[in-house]
C-alpha positions in Angstrom: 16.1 -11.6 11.0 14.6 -10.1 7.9 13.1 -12.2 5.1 15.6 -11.4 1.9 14.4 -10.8 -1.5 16.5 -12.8 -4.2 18.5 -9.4 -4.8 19.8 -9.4 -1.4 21.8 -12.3 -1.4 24.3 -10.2 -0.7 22.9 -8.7 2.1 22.0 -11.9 3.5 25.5 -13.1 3.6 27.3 -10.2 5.1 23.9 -9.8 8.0 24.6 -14.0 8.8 27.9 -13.5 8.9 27.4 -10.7 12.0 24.8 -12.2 13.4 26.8 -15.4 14.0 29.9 -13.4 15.6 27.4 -11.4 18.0 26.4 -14.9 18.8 29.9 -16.6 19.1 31.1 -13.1 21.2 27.6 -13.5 23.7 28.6 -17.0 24.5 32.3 -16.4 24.7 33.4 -18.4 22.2 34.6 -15.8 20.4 36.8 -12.3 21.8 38.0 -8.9 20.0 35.9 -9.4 17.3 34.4 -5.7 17.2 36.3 -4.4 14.7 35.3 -7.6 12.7 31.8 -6.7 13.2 31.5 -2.8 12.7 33.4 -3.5 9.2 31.1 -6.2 8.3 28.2 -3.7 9.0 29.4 -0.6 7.2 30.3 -3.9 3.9 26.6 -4.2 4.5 25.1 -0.9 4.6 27.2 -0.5 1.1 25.8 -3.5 -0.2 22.2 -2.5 1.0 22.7 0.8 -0.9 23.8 -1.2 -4.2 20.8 -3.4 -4.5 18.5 -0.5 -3.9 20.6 2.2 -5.9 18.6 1.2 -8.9 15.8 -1.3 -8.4 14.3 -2.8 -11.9 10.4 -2.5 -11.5 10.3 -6.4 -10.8 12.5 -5.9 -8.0 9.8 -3.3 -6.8 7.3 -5.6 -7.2 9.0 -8.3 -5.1 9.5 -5.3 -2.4 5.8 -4.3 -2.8 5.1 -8.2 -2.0 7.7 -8.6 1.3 5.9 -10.5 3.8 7.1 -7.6 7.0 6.0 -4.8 5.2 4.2 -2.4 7.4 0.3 -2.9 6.5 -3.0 -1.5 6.8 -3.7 -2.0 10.2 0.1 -0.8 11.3 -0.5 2.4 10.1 -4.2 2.7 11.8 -2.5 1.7 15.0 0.1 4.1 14.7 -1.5 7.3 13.0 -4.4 7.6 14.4 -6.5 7.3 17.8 -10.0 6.2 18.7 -10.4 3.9 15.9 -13.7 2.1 15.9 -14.0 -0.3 13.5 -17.7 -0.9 11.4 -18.3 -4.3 10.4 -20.6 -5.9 7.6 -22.4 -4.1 4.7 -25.9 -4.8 6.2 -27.0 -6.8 2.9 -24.9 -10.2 3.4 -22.3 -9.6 5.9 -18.9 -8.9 6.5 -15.5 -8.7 4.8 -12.4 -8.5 7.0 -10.2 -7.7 3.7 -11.4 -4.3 4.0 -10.9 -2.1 7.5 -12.8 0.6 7.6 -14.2 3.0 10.5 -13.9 6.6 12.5 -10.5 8.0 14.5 -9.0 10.7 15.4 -6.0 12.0 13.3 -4.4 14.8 14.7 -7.2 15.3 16.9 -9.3 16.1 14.0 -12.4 13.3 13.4 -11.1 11.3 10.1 -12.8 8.2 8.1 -10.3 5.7 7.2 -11.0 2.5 4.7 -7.7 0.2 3.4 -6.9 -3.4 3.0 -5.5 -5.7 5.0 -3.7 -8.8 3.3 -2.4 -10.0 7.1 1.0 -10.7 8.6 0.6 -14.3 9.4 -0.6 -18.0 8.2 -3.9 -17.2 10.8 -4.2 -12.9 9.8 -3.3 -13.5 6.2 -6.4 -16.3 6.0 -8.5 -14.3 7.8 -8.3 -10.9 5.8 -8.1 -13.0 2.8 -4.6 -11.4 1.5 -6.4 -8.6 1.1 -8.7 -9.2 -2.1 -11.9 -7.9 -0.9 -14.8 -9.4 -1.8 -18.6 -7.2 -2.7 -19.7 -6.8 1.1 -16.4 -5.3 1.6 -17.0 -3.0 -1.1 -20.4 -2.5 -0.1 -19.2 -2.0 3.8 -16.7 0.9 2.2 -20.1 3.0 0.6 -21.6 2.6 3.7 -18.6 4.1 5.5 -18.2 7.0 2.6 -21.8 7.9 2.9 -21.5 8.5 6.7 -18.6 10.4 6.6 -20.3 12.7 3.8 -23.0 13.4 5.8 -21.3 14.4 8.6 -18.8 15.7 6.8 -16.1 13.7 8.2 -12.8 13.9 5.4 -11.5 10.5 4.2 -8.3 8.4 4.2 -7.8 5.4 2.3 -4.8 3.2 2.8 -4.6 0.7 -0.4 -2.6 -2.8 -0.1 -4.3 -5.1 -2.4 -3.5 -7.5 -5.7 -7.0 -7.1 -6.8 -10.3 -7.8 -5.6 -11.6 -11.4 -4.6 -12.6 -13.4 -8.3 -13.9 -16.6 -6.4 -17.5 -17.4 -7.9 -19.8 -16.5 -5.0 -17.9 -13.2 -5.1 -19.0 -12.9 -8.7 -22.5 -14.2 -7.7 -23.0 -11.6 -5.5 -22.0 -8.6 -7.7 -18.6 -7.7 -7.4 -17.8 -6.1 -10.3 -21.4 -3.6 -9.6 -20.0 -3.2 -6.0 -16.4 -2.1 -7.0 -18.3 0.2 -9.7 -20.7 1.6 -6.7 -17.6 2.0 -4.4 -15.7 4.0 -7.1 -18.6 6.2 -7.7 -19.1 6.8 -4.1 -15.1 8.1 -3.9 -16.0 10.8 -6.7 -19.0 11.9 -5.0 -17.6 12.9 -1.6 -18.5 16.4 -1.1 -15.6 16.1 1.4 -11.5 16.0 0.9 -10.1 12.3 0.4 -6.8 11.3 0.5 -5.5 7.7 -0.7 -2.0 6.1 -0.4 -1.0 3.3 -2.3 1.2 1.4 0.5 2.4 -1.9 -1.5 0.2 -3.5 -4.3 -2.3 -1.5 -5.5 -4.2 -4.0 -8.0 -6.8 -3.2 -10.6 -10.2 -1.8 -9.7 -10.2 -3.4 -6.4 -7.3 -0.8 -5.5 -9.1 2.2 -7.6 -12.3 1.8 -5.9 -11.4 3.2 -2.7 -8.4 5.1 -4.5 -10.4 7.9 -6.4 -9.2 10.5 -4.4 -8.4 14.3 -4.3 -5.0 13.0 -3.4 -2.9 10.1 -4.1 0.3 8.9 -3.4 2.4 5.9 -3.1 5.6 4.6 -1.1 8.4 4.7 -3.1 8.9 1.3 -3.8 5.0 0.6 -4.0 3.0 -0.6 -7.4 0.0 0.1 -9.3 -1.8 -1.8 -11.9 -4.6 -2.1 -13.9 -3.1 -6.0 -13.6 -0.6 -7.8 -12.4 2.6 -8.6 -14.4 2.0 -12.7 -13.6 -1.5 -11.9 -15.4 -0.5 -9.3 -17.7 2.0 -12.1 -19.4 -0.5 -14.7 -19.3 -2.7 -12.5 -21.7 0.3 -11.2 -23.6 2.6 -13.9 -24.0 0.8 -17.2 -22.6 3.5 -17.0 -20.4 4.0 -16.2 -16.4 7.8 -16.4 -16.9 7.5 -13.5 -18.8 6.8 -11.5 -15.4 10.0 -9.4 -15.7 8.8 -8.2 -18.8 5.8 -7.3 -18.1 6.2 -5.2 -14.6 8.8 -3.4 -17.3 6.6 -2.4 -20.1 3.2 -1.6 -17.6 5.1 1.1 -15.7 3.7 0.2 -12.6 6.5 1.6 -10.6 5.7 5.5 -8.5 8.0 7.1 -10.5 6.5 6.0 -13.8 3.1 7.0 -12.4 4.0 10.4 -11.2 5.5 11.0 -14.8 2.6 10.0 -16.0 0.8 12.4 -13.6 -2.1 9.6 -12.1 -0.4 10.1 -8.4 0.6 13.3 -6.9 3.9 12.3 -5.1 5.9 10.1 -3.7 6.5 9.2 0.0 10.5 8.1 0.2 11.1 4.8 2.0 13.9 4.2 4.4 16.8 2.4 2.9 15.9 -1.4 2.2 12.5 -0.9 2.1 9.5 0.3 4.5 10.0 -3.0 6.4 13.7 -1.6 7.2 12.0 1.2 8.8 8.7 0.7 9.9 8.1 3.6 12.6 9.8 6.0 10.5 7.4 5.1 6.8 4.5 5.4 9.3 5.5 8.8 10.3 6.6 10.2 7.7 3.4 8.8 5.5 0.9 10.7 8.5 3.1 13.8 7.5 2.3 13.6 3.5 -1.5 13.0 4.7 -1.7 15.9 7.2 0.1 18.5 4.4 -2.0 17.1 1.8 -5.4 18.1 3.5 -4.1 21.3 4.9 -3.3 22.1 1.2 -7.5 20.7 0.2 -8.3 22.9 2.8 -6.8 26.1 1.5 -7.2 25.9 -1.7 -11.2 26.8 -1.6 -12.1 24.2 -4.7 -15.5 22.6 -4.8 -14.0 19.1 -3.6 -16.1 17.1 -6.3 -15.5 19.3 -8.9 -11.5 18.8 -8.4 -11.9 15.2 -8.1 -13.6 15.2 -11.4 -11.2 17.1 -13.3 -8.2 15.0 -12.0 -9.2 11.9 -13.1 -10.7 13.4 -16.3 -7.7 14.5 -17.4 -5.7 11.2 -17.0 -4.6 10.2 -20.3 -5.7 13.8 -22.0 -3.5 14.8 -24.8 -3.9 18.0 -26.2 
């Protein structure tokens, strides 16, 4: 049983309805009631198909947000083999917002860094919702510093709303560790590829996004804020929400047009939670083209990294 967005009512009523003949026909309190069933399931498909047709960026947002969407640590699982995990920044300790380590990926040695925000009451406290905090930040420079020097290339999967704000966050130097971490992503003298897979908040999401490639799932975000805080500023006024995710264009689309992604990676129908095996693969495919194409295109790694994010925003 999924967890329906507000949009899905719909949805929701024609899914209960099935669920509770399939029930009624297991316990045979119910016969012939197939047919019933297989048109209640095409009714819901269609349905399915209407909320999605054309989502409104809120709507993404709240689809970003869903509590069974794939996350950081599916996709590790999945992707990628011989993960081994680092752990702690060697200054103050250690940040379980922010997985990071060494696999294999396609049989090919690959560093990997991303967020976790959890999939439970016990995960989601533990990882913090994934807002990192400085030692995560500083446990990602650590991580990007070792795979330069063995010149190991670098995936980063980003699922965040923003880095941690608390005080001892603050008191520790977040906003010089998120700085430190984003310089570290332009420095790489190897290929880095980063994929925005729900929320990707602010400069706790760019500093481990700076990358020779980005991309985002098709129904992910990206922000320099969210729209709860963007209204607050704007409008003194979180109701305002709607408007805001709007008027940011923080939807893929708008940030492809924009030309501060490089493509999009097409979610099954109903979201990535619909289809979690399938948004897994197909997101290992965009990351295996994207560094065969770093790979043959001969450019000074650094050097294209610089100009890409230099010439965000350029008008000529």
């Amino acid at each position: 049983m999924y967890n329906y967005l507000d949009f899905e009512k719909p949805v929701a009523d024609l899914e209960g309805k099935i669920i509770e003949l399939k029930k009624l026909a297991e316990s045979g309190e119910a016969v012939d009631v197939g047919d019933e069933i297989a048109r209640l399931e095409k009714r819901s498909q269609e349905a399915l198909q209407d909320a999605y047709r054309s989502l409104t960026p809120w709507q993404k947002v709240q689809v970003a947000r869903h509590p069974d969407r794939p996350h950081c640590v599916d996709y590790v699982a999945e992707l990628f083999t011989d993960f081994t995990p680092l752990a702690g920044d060697r200054a103050f300790g250690e940040d379980a917002a922010l997985v990071g380590g060494f696999a294999r990926f396609k049989g090919e040695s690959i560093a990997i860094l991303g967020q976790e925000k959890g999939s439970d009451t016990k995960t989601r406290l533990k990882h913090n919702f994934g807002s990192v905090r400085p030692e995560g930040y500083r446990k990602a420079v650590r991580i990007m510093e070792m795979a330069d020097r063995f010149g190991i290339p670098l995936v980063t999967l980003v699922d965040t709303a923003g880095a941690y704000p608390g005080v001892g966050a603050e008191e520790r130097g977040q906003a010089e560790a998120i700085a430190s971490s984003t310089s570290a992503c332009l420095a790489l003298k190897v290929p880095s590829v980063s994929v925005v897979l729900g929320e990707g908040g602010s400069g706790g999401a760019i500093a481990i996004a700076t990358a020779n490639r980005v991309y985002m799932l098709e129904h992910a975000i990206y922000s320099v804020i969210s729209p709860e805080g963007a209204a607050s500023i704007l409008w003194r006024d979180t109701t305002r929400s709607k408007d805001a995710a709007t008027n940011m264009r923080i939807t893929a689309r708008d940030l492809l047009d924009l030309k501060i992604i490089d493509g999009i990676i097409p979610e099954p129908l109903g979201g990535a939670h619909r289809g979690r095996e399938k948004i897994i693969k197909d997101t290992g495919d965009q990351i295996e083209k994207a560094f065969k194409e770093l790979a043959a295109s001969n450019r000074d790694f650094r050097e294209q990294r610089r100009e890409k994010f230099l010439a965000m925003g350029r008008h000529l």
